[in-house]
N, C-alpha and C positions, 0 to 999 in steps of 0.2 A: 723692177721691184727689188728691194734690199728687206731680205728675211732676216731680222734679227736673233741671228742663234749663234750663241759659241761653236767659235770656227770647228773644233774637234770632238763636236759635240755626236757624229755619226759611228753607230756602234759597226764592229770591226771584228765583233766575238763570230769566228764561225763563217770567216764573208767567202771562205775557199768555195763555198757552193752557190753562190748568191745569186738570184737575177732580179731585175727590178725594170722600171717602166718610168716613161718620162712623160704623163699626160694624155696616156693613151685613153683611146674609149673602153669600156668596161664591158664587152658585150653582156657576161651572162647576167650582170644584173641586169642589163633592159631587158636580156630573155625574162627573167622573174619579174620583170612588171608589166610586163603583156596583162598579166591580171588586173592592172589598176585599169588597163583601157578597156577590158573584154565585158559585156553587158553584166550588170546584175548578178549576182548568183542567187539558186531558192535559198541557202542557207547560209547563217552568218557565222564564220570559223573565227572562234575568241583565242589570244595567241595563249599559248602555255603559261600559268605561274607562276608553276614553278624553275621557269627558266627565265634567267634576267640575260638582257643580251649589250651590250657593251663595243662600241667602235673605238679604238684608243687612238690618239696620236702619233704618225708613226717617227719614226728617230729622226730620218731622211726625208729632204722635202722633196725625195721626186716621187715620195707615196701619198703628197698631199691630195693631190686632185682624186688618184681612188677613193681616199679617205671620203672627199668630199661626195663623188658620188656614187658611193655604195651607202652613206646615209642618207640621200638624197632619194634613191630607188629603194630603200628599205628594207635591204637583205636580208639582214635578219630577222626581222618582224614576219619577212613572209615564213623563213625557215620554222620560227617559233610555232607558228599557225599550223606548219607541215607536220611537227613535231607535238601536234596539242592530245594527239590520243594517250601518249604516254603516263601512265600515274606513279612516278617511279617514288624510292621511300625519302628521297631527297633530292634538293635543290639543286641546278645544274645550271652554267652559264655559256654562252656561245659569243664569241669576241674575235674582231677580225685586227689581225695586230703586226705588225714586223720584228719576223722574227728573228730576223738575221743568217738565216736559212732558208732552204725551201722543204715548205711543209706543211701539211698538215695534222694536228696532232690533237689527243686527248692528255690533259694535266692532268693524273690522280689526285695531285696535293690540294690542287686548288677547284677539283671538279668543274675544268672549263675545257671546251673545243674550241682551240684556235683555228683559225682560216690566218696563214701568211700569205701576206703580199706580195712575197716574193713565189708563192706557189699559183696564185693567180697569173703572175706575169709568164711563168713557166708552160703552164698548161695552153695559154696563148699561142706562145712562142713557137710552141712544136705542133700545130695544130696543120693540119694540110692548107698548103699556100694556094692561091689562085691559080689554074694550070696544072699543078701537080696530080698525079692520077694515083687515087689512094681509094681504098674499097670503106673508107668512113668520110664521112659528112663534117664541113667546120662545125655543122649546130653539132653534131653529135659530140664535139669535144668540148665545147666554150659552155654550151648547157650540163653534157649529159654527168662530163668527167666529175665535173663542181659539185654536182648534187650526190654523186656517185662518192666522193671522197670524204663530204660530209655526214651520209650515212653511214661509211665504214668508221668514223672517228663516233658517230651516233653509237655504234656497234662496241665499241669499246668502254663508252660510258656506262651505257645498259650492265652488262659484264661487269665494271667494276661494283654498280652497286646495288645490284640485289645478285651479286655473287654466284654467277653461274659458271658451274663448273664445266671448263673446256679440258676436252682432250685434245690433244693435239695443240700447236701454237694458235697462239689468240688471232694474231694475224691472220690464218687463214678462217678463222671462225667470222672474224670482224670483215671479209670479204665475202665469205656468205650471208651474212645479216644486211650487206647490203644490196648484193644482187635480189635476195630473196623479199626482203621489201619491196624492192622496185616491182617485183613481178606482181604484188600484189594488188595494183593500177591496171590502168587499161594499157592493150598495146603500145601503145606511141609512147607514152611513159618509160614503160619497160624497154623500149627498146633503145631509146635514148641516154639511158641510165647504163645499161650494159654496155651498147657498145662503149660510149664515151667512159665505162671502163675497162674496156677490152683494149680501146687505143692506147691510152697509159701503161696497160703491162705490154703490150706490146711494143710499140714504139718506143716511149721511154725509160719502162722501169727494166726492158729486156736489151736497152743500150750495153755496148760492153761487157765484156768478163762478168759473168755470173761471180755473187759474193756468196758464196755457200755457206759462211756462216752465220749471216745475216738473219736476225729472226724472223724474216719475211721470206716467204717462197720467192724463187727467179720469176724474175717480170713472166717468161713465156707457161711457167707451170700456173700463175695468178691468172691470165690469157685463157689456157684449156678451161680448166676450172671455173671462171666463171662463166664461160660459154656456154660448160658440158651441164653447169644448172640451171641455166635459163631456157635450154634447147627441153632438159628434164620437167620443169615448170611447164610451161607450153609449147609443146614440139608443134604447131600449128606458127606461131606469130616467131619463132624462129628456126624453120624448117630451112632458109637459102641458104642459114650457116654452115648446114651439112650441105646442102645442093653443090656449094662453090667448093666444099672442101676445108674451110675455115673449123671446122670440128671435123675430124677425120668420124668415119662412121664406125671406127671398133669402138672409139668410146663412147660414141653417140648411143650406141646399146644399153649402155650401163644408165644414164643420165636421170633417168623417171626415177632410181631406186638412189640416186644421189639426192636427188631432190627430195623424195619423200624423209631421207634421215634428215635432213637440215629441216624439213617443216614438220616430224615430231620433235624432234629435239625444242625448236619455236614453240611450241602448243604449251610443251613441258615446261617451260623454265621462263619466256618470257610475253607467251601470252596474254595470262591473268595479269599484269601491268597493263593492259591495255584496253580504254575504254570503248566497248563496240560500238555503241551509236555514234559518237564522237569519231570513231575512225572511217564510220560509213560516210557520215559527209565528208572527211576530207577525202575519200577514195572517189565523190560525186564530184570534186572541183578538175576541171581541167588546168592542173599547174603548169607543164611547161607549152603550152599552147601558146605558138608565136605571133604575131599581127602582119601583116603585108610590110607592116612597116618596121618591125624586128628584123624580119628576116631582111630587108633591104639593109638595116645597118653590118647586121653580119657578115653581108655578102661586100659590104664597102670595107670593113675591118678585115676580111679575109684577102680584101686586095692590097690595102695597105703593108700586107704582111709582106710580101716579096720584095720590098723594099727596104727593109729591116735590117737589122744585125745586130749583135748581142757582144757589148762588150766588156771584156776584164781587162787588170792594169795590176800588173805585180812585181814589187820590191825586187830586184835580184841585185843590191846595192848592199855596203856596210852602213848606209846612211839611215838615221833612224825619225822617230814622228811623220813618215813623208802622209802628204794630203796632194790629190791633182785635181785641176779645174779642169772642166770640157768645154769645147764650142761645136755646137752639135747643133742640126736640126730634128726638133721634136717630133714623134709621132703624132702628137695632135694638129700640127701646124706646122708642116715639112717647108711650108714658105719660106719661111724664117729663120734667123740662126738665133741660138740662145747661148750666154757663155754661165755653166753652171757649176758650181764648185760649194764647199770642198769635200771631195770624197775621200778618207782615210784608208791606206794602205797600211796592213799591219808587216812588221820588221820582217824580211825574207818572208813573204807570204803574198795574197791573191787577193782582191775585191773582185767578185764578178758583178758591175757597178750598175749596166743598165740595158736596155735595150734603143735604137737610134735608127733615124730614116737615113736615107743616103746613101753615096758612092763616098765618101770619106769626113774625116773629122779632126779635130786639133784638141792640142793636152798643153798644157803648161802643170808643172808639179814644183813641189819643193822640199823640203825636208831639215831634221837635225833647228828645229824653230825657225824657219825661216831663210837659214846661212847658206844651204846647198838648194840652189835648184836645177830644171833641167828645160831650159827654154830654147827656143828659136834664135840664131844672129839677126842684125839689125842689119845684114847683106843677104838675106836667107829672101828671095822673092816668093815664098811658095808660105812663107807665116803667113800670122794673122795678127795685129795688135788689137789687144781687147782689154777691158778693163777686168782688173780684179779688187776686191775687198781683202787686204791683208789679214784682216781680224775676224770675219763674219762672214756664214755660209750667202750665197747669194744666187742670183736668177736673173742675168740681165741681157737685154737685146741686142745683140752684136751691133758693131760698129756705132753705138751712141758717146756719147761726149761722157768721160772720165767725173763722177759726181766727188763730191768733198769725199777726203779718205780714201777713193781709187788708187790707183797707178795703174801706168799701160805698163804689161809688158808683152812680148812675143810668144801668140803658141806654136807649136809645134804640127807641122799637117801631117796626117795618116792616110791614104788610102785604103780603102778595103774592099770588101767586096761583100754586098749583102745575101750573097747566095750561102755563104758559110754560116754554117749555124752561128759560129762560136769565134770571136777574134780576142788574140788576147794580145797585150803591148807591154814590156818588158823594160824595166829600169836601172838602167846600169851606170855604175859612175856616177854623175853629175857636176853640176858647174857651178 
């Protein structure tokens, strides 16, 4: 298949942190449509208003297929629906977008919460592998983190606009607003929502050197904290967190009287926005209630994962415009090879381009319009010749016959190794 899009048409602003995904399955949106399959409910939840919700096109086509099915499972419409007790004094939008980063965020200007595609691939990505022995659950990451991240960026809206005065950084008030939501569900809810936030400040957001200047607390201070309010909340449905030690018990003491300051501070400031019958039925719906058969894709998508690897390609050349093709097999169809390109390397800088199945992969690049590339000899037995599109980003199936406007030329083979999180391949010189 030939995607007609200008070749350097892939933004490039910001890609030092980038992850992305080639076709993979989505899990937590089929967790959020367990509800299309689960019986009836007594009441019928109408989505919010005053929130318009919006899937945009992403830049890159290897965020087509989310695109397609997270409209497909209809993310947002259920978020909407989550989100319908709200009466807030104005209109707000939820939009799942690329953002060239990984993130997720609240726009003041445009009063919209983005969900990035590139933060969905992230959250995947680090989620415990088949085999690995980790004290959380993949549902607790691929559901809980998702829902968990969207109400912390909920948290921020609310805040911006009926103006609730925070002490302290908004950060950590916007991660109490969402633990503290969560808890207001039944168990299972709650505990899914936490932990799958507890695994992000831990495992990922407590990666490396603490940034202490950062207007967000250290992943592991985000970690206690939100444990020490949900243990506060209901010390019953999260009692093992102290049993195992996961909350140390000196602070386990304090927790009830942390909790209670965060749910008057809530009474006080962002209750009255909130319509009580309207919240009782959605606290009636079992939302992330999974089907035999959710959970069976999970447990296929969590196996997939050890197979993985996540890779970057960065510039360390004087050579400038460089774009690289890949011949990789996809995550959705490890069968197969695909050769996909063009992905934009900015000047002395990083794409972290994608995520990929396998024990190795092939690059062909080129740069300065065309004149400098960096390919494989025509004696090199270890290439690959695959066709490329000079002009026009593309998708096409290894070893097929060269269509009008192709040319073969040679990639480059990489080995790697899928057990490392993170490979990155390095461009030096060219030919």
């Amino acid at each position: 298949m030939i995607v007609k899009a200008r070749r350097f048409a892939f933004s490039a602003d910001g890609v030092a942190m980038r992850l992305a995904t080639c076709g993979r399955i989505f899990a937590f949106a089929v967790a959020w449509m367990g509800l299309a399959s689960a019986p009836a409910f007594a009441q019928t939840i109408d989505a919010n208003s005053k929130i318009e919700i919006n899937y945009y096109p992403p830049k890159s086509l290897k965020y087509v297929g989310t695109l397609e099915r997270l409209k497909q499972f209809q993310f947002l419409e259920q978020l909407s629906q989550f989100f319908s007790p709200l009466r807030l004094p104005h209109n707000f939008s939820m939009a799942t977008v690329e953002c060239g980063f990984v993130n997720a965020q609240y726009v003041p200007s445009r009063r919209r919460i983005e969900l990035c595609y590139e933060f969905v691939e992230a959250v995947e990505r680090i989620a415990p592998k088949q085999g690995e022995t980790s004290e959380f659950s993949y549902e607790d990451i691929v559901v809980g983190a998702l829902v968990g991240v969207m109400l912390h960026e909920l948290g921020h809206a609310v805040f911006g606009m009926i103006e609730v005065p925070v002490l302290g950084r908004e950060e950590d008030a916007a991660d109490e607003i969402s633990t503290f939501i969560a808890l207001q569900f039944n168990k299972d809810i709650a505990r899914t929502v936490v932990r799958g936030n507890a695994y992000l400040y831990k495992v990922w957001y407590a990666f490396g050197a603490p940034l202490y200047s950062d207007e967000h607390g250290t992943g592991l201070q985000r970690y206690f904290n939100s444990l020490c309010l949900a243990y506060g909340g209901d010390p019953n449905a999260f009692a093992d967190m102290v049993d195992r030690g996961e909350l140390p018990k000196s602070r386990a003491e304090n927790c009830a009287r942390e909790y209670q300051q965060v749910k008057n501070a809530f009474e006080k400031t962002v209750l009255p926005y909130i319509d009580q019958e309207q919240m009782k039925k959605v606290q009636s719906r079992p939302w992330l209630k999974l089907t035999p058969q959710q959970v069976a894709l999970l447990k296929q998508q969590q196996q997939q994962q050890s197979k993985l690897f996540s890779l970057a390609v960065c510039n360390r050349s004087a050579i400038t415009n460089v774009s690289v093709a890949l011949l990789v097999r996809l995550i959705s169809d490890p069968q197969k090879w695909r050769a996909l390109g063009w992905y934009s390397i900015p000047n002395n800088g990083c794409n972290l381009i994608g995520s990929f199945y396998g024990d190795r992969a092939y690059y062909y690049a080129e740069g300065n319009n065309g004149k400098v590339g960096w390919h494989a000899s025509d004696t090199d037995k270890t290439a690959a010749k695959q066709c490329i599109d000079p002009q026009y980003a593309f998708d096409l199936v290894a070893a097929t016959r060269c269509q009008q406007g192709q040319v073969a030329v040679n990639f480059v083979r990489r080995d790697v190794d899928p057990s490392i999180a993170g490979i990155t391949w390095h461009l030096f010189g060219g030919k």
